[in-house]
NUDO-363913 format. One record per atom (N, C-alpha, C, O): y, z, x. Coordinates in steps of 0.2 Angstrom, whole numbers, padded with zeros to 4 digits, always signed. Example, Ala and Ser with C-alpha at 12.3 -4.5 7.8 and 13.67 -1.06 7.14 Angstrom:
-0028+0039+0066;-0022+0039+0062;-0016+0039+0066;-0017+0042+0071;-0011+0035+0064;-0005+0036+0068;+0000+0039+0064;+0006+0040+0067;
//
This chain:
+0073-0097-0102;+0071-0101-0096;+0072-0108-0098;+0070-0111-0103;+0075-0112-0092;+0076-0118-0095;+0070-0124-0093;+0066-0124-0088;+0070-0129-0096;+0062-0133-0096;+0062-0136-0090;+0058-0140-0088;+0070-0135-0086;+0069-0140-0080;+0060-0136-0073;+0057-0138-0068;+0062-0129-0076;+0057-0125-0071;+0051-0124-0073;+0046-0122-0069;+0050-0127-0080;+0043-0127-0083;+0040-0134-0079;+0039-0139-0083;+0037-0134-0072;+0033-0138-0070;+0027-0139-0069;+0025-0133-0069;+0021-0144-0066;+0015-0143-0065;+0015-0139-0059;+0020-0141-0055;+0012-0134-0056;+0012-0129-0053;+0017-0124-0052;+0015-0121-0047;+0021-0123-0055;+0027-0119-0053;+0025-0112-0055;+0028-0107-0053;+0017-0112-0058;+0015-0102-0058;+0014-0103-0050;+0017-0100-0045;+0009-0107-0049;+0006-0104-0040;+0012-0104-0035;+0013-0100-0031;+0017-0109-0037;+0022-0109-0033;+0027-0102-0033;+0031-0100-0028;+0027-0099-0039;+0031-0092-0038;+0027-0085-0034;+0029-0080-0032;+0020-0089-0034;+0018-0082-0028;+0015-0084-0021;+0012-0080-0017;+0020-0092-0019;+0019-0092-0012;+0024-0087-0009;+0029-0085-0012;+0023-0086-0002;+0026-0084+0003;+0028-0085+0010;+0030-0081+0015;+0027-0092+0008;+0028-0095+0014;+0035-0094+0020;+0041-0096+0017;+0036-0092+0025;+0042-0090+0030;+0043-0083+0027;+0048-0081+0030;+0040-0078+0022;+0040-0072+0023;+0038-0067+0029;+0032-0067+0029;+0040-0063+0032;+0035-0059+0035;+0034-0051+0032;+0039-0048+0031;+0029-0046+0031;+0028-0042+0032;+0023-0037+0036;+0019-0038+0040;+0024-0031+0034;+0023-0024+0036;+0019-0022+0033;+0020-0020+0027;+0012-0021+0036;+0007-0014+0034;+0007-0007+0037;+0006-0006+0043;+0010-0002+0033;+0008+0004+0037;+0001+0007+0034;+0000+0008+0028;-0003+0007+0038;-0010+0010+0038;-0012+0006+0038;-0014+0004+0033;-0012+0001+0045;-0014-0006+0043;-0022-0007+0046;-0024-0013+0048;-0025-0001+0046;-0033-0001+0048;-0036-0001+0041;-0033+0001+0036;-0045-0003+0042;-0048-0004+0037;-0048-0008+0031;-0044-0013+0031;-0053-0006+0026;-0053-0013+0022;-0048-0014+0019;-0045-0020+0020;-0046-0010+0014;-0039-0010+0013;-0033-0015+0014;-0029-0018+0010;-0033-0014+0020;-0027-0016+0024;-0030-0022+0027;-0025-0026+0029;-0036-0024+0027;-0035-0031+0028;-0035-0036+0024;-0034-0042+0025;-0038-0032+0017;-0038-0038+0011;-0032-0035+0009;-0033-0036+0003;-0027-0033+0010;-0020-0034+0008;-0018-0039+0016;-0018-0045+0014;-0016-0037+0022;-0017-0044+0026;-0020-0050+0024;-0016-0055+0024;-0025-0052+0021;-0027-0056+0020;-0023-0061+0014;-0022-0067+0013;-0021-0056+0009;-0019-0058+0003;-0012-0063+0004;-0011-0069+0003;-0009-0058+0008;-0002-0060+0010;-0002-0065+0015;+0003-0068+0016;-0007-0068+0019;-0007-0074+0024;-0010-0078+0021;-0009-0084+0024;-0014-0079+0015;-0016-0082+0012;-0011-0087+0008;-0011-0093+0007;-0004-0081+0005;+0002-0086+0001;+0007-0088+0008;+0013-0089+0008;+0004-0088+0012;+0007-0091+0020;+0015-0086+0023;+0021-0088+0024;+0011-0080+0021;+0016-0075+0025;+0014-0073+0031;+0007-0073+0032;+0017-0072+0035;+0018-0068+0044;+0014-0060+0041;+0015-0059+0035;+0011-0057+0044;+0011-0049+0044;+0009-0048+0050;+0005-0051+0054;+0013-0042+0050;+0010-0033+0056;+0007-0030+0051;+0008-0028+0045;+0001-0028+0056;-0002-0022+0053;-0002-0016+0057;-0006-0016+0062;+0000-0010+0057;+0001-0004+0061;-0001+0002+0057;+0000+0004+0052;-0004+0004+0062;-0008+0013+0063;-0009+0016+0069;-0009+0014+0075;-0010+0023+0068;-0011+0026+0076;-0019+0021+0079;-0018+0019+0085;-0023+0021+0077;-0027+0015+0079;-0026+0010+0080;-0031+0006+0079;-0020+0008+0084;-0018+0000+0085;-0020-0005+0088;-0018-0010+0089;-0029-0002+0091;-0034-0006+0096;-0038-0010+0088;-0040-0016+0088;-0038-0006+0084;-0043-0006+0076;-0035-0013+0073;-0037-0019+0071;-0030-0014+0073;-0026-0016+0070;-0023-0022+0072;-0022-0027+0068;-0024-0021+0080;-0027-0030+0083;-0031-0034+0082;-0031-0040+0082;-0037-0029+0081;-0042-0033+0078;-0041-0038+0072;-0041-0044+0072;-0039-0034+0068;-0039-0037+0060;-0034-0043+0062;-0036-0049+0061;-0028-0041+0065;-0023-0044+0064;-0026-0052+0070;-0022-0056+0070;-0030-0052+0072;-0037-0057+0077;-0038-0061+0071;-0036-0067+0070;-0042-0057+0066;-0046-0062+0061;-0039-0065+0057;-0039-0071+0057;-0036-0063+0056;-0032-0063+0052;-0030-0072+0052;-0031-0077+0048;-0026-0071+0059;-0023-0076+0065;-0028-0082+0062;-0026-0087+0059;-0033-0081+0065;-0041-0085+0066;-0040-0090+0060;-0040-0097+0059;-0042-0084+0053;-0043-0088+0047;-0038-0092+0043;-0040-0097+0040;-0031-0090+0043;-0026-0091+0039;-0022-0095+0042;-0017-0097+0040;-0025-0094+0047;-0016-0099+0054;-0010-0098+0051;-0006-0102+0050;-0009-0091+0050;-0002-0086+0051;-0001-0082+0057;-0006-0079+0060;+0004-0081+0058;+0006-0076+0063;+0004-0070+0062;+0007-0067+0057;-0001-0065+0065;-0001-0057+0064;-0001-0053+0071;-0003-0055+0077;+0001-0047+0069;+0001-0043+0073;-0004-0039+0071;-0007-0041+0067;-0004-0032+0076;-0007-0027+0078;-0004-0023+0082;-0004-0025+0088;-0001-0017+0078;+0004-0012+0081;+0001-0007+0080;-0003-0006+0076;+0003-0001+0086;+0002+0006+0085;+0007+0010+0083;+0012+0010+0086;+0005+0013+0078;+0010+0018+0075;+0009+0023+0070;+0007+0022+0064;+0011+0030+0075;+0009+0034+0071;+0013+0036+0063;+0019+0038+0064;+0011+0036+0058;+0015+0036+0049;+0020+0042+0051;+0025+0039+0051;+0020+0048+0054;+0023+0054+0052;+0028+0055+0057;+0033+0059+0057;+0028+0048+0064;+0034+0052+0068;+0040+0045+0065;+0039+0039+0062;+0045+0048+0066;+0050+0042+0062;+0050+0038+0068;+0049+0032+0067;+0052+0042+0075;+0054+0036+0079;+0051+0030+0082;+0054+0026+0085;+0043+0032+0080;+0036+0027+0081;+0039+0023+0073;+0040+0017+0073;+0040+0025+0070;+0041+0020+0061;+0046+0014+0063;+0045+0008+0063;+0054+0017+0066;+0058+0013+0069;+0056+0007+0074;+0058+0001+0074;+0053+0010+0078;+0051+0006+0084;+0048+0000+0082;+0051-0006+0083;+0042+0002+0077;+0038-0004+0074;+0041-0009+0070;+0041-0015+0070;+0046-0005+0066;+0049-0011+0063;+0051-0016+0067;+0050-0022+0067;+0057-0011+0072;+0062-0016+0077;+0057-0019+0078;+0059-0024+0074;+0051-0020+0080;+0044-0025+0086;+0044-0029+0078;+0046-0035+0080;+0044-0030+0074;+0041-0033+0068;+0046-0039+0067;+0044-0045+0067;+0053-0037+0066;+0058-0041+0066;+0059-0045+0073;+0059-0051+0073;+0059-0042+0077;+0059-0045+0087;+0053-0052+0087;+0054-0057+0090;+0048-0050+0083;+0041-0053+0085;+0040-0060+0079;+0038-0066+0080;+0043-0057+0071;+0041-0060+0064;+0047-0063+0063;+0047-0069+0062;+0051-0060+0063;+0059-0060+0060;+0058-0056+0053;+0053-0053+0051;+0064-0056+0051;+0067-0051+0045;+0062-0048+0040;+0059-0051+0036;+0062-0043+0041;+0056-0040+0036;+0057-0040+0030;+0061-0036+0028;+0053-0043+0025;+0054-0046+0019;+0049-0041+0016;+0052-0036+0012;+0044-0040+0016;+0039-0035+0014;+0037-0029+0015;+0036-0029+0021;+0036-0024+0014;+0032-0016+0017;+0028-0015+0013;+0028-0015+0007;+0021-0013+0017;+0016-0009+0012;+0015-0006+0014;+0012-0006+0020;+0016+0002+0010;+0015+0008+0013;+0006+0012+0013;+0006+0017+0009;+0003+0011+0016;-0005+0012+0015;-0007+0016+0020;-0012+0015+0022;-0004+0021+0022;-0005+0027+0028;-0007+0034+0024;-0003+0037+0020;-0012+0036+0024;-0015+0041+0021;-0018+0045+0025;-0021+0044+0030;-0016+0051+0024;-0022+0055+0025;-0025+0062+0020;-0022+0064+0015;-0029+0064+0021;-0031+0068+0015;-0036+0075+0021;-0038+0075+0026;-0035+0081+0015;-0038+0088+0018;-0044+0091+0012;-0041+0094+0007;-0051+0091+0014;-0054+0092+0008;-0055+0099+0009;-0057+0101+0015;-0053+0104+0004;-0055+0111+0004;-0052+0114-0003;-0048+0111-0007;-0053+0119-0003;-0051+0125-0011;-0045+0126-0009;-0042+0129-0005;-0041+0123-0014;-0033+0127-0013;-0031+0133-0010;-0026+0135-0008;-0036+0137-0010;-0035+0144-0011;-0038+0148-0001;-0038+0153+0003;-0038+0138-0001;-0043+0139+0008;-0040+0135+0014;-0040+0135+0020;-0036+0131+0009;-0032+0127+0015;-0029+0129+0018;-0026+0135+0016;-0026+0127+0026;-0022+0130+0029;-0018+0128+0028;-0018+0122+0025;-0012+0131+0030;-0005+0128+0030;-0004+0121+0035;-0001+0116+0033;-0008+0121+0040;-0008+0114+0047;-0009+0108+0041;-0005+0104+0040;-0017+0110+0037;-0020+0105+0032;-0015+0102+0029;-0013+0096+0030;-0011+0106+0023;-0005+0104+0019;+0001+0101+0023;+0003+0096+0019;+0002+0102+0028;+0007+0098+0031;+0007+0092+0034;+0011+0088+0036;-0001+0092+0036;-0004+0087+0040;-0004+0078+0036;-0002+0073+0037;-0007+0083+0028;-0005+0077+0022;+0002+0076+0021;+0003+0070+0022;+0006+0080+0019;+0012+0079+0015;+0017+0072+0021;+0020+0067+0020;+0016+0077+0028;+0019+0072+0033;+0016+0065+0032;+0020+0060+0032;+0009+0065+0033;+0009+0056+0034;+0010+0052+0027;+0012+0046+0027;+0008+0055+0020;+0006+0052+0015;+0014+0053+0010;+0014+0049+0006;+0020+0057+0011;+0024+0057+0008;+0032+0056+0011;+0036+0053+0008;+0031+0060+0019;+0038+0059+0022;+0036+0053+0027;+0040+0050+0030;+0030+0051+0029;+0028+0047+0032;+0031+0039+0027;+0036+0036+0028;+0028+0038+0022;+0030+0034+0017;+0039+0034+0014;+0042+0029+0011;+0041+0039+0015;+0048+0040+0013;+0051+0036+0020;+0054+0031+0020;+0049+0038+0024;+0053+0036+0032;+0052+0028+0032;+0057+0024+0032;+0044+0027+0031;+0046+0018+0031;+0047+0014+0027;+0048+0008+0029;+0049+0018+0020;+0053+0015+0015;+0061+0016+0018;+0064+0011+0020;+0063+0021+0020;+0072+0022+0020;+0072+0015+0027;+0074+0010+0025;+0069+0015+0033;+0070+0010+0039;+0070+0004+0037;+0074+0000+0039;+0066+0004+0033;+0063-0004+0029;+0071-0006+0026;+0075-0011+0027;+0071-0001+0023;+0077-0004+0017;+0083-0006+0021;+0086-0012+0021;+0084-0001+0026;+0093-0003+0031;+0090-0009+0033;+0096-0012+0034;+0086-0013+0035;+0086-0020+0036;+0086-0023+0030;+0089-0029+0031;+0086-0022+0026;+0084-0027+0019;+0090-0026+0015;+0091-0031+0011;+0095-0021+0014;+0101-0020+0011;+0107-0025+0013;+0110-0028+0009;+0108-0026+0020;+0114-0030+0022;+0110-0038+0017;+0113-0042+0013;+0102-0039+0019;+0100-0045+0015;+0100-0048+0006;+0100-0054+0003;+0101-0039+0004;+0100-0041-0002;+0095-0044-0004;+0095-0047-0009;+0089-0043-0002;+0081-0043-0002;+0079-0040-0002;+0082-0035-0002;+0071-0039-0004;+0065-0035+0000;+0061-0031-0006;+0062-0029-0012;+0055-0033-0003;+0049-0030-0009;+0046-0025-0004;+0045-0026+0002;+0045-0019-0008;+0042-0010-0005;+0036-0010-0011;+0037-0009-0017;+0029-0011-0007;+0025-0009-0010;+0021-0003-0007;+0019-0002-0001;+0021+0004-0012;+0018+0009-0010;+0011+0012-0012;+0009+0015-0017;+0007+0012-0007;-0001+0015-0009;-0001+0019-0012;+0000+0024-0009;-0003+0021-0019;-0005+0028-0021;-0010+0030-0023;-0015+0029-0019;-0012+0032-0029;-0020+0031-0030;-0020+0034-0037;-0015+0036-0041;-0025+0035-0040;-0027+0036-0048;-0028+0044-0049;-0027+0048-0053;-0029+0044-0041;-0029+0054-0042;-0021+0058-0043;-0019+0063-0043;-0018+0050-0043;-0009+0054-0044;-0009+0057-0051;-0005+0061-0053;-0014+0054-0056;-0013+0054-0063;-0021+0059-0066;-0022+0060-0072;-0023+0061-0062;-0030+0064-0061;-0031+0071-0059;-0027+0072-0054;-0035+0077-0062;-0034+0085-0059;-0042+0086-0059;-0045+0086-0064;-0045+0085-0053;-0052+0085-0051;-0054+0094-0051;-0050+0098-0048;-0059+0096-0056;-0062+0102-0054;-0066+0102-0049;-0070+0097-0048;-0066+0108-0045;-0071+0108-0039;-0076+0105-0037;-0077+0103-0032;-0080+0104-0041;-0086+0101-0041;-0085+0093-0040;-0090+0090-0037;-0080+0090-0042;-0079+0084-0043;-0072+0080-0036;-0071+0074-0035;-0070+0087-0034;-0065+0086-0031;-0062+0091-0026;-0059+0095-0030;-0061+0092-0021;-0057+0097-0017;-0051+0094-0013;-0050+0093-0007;-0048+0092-0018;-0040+0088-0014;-0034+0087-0015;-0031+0082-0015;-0031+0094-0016;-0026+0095-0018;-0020+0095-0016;-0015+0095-0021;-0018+0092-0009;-0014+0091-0007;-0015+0082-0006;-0010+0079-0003;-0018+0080-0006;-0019+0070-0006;-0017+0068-0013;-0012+0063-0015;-0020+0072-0018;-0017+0070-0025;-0010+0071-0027;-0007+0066-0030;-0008+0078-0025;-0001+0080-0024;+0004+0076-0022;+0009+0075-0026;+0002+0072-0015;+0006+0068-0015;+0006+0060-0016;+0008+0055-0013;+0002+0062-0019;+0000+0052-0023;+0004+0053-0028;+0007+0048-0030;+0004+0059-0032;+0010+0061-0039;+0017+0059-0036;+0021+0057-0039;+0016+0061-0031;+0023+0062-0029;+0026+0055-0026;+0031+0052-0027;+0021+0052-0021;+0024+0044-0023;+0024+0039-0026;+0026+0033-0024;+0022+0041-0032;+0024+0038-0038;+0031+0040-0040;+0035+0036-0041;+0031+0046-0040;+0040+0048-0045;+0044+0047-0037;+0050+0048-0037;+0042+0045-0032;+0048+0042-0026;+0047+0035-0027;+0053+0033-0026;+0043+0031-0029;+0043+0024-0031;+0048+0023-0035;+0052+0018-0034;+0049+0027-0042;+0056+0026-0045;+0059+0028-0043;+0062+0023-0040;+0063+0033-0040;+0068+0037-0038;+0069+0028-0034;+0073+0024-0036;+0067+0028-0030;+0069+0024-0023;+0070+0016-0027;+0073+0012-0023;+0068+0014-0032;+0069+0008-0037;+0075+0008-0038;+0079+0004-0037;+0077+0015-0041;+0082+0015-0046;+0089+0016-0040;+0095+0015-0041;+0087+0017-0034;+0096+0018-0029;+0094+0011-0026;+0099+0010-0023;+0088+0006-0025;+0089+0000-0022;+0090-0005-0026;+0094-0010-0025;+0088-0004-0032;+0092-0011-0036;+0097-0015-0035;+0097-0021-0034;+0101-0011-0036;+0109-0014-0034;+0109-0019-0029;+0112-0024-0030;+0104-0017-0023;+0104-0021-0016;+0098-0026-0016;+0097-0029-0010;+0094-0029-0023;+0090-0034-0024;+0084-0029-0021;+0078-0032-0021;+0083-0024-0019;+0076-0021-0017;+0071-0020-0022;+0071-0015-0025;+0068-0023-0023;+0060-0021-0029;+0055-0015-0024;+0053-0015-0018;+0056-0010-0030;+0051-0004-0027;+0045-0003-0029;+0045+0003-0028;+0038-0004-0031;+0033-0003-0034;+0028+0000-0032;+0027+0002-0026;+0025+0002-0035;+0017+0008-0031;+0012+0003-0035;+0012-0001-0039;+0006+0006-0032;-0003+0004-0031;-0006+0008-0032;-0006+0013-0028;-0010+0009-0038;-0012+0016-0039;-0023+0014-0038;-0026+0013-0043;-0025+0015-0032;-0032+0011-0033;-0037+0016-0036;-0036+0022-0033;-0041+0015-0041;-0045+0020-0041;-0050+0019-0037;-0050+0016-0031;-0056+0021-0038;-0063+0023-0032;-0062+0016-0029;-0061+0012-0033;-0062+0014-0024;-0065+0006-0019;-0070+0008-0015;-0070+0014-0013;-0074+0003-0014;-0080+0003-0012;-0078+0002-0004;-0078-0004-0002;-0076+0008-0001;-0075+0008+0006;-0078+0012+0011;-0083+0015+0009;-0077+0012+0016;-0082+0017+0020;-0083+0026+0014;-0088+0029+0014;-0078+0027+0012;-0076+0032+0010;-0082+0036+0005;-0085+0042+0005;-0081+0030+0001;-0087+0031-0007;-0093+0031-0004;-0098+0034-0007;-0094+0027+0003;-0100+0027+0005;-0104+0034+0009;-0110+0036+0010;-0098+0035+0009;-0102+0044+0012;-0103+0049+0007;-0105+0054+0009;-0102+0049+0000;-0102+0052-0005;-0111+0055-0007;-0115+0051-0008;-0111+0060-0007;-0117+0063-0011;-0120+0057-0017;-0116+0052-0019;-0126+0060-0020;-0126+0054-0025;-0125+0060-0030;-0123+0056-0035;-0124+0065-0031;-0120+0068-0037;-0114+0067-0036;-0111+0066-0042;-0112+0067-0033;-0104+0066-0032;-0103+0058-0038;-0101+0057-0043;-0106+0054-0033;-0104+0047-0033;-0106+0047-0042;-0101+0046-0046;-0112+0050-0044;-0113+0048-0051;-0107+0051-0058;-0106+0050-0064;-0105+0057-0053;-0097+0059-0056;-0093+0056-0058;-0090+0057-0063;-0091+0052-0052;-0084+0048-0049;-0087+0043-0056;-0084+0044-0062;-0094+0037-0056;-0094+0029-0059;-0094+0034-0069;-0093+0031-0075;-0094+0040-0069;-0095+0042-0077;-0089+0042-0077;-0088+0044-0083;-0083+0042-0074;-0075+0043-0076;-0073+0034-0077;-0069+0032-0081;-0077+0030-0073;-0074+0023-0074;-0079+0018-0080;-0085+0017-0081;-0070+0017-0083;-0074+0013-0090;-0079+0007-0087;-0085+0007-0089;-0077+0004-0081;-0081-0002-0081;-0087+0001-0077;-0090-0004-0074;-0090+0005-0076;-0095+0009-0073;-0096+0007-0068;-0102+0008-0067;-0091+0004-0062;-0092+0003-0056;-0088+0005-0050;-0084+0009-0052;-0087+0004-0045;-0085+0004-0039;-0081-0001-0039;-0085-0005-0040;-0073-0003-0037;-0068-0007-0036;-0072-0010-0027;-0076-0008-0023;-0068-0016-0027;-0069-0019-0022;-0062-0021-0020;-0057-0022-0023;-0064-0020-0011;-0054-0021-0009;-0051-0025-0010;-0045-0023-0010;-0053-0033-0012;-0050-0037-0012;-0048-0036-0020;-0043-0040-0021;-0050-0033-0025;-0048-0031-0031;-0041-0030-0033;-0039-0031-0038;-0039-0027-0027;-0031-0024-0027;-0028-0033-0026;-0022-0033-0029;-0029-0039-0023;-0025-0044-0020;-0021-0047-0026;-0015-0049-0024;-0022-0047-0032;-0019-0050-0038;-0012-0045-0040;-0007-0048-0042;-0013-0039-0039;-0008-0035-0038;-0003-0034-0034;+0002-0033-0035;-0006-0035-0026;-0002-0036-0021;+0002-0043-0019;+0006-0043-0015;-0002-0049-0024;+0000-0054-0024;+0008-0056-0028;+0013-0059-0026;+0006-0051-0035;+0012-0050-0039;+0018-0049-0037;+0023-0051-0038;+0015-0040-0034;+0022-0037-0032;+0027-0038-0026;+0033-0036-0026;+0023-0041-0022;+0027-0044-0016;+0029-0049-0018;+0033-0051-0014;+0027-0055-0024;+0032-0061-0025;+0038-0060-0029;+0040-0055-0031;+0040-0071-0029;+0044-0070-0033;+0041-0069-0042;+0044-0069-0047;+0033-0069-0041;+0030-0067-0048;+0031-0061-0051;+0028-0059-0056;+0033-0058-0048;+0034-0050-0050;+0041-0049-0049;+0043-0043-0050;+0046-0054-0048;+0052-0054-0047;+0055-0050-0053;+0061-0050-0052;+0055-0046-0060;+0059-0044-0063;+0054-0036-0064;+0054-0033-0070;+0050-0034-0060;+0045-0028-0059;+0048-0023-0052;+0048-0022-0046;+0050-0020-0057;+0054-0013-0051;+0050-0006-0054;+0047-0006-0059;+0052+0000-0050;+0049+0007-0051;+0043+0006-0053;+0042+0012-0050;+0038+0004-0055;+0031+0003-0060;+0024+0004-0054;+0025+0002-0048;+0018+0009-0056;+0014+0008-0052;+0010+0005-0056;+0009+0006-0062;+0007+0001-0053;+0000-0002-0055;-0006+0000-0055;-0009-0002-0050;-0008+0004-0059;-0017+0007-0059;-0021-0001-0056;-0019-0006-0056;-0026+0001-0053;-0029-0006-0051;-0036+0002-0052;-0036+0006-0047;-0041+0002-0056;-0044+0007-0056;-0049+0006-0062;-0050+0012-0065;-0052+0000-0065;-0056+0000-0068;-0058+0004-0074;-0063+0005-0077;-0051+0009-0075;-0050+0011-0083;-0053+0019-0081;-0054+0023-0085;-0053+0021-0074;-0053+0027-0071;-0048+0032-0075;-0050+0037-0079;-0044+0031-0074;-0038+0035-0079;-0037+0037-0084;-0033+0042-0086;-0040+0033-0088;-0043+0034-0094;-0050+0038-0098;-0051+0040-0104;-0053+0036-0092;-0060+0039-0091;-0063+0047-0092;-0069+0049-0091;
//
């Protein structure tokens, strides 16, 4: 590196993003607005889109309000493609060029392997694996002619994690959090060539509505598997989402980032 780029600010300056725009898929909840949030904060444009797109306006309200960036609020369901298309087309129509994707659409089926139905297993697989494959491949056909583009993909700690019953019924959420992780690289290793950076997010427990409905045995389960013996906060994840969509993370491709309080280890 040469000393002419060694400057006074030149760290914060590699994670501005300014005149960027991007894409949230599952862009309801807390989640998704402290990643909205994170990304308008380094002065980027965002859409935030879910089947909830009344929930998506909202955010995409405060969004606007606090940051005096451009946001949207789309509805779009993860699983159908031609809904994923649409949203894009509206994103570039509305943002211009889509610079960023984060794919944050989840859904999950709690029961016994041995109980689920086949609807439950497809219901996940579609939104959390081919739903995320769909708005990665669309995403990319914009971003290839550019030779751009950062794909950030939600996963979670349960990609790396085999919960006994008592502690976990979610066989098919985990399944496919394993599984977008090894499409993270898969999908790394054939867009390089085209300047694409692929990444995953792996969050462990976050203090979301989610944790909040937990049994207190459950919950006392979940904080003895984390080193730091707490519950993550959403905004937790923003130093990671800051990285991976900049040019600070510019030589970071395939790689998930645990963001999970030593969960994994746990």
């Amino acid at each position: 590196m040469s000393d002419d780029v060694l400057w006074p600010g030149f760290v914060s300056q590699l994670f501005r993003l300014d005149g960027k725009s991007a894409l949230i898929m599952g862009g309801r909840g807390a989640l998704a607005e402290s990643m909205a949030a994170t990304l308008a904060d380094l002065g980027c444009k965002v859409a935030l889109a879910s089947r909830h797109g009344d929930e998506c306006a909202e955010i995409a309200a405060r969004i606007e309000s606090r940051f005096k960036q451009r946001a949207l609020g789309l509805q779009c369901d993860a699983a159908r493609e031609e809904e994923i298309d649409q949203t894009i087309a509206s994103v570039t129509r509305e943002l211009g060029e889509l610079d960023i994707l984060i794919n944050n659409a989840g859904a999950s089926w709690w029961g016994l392997p041995q109980d689920i139905p086949l609807s439950g297993w497809k219901k996940v697989v579609d939104v959390n694996l081919t739903g995320t494959f769909l708005a990665c491949r669309h995403a990319a056909r914009r971003m290839i002619p550019r030779r751009t583009g950062a794909i950030i993909n939600i996963a979670s700690v349960g990609a790396f994690l085999s919960y006994t019953p008592d502690a976990g019924q979610v066989v098919p959420y985990t399944t496919t959090k394993a599984a977008i992780v090894h499409l993270t690289q898969d999908l790394a290793a054939q867009w390089a060539e085209h300047g694409i950076r692929v990444n995953a997010i792996a969050p462990g427990s976050i203090r979301t509505g989610m944790t909040e409905t937990l049994n207190d045995a459950t919950r006392e389960r979940l904080l003895s598997r984390i080193l730091l013996h707490r519950f993550g906060e959403p905004m937790e994840l923003s130093g990671a989402v800051a990285l991976l969509a900049s040019q600070a993370g510019s030589f970071i491709t395939g790689h998930t980032v645990l963001v999970d309080g030593g969960q994994a280890l746990g």
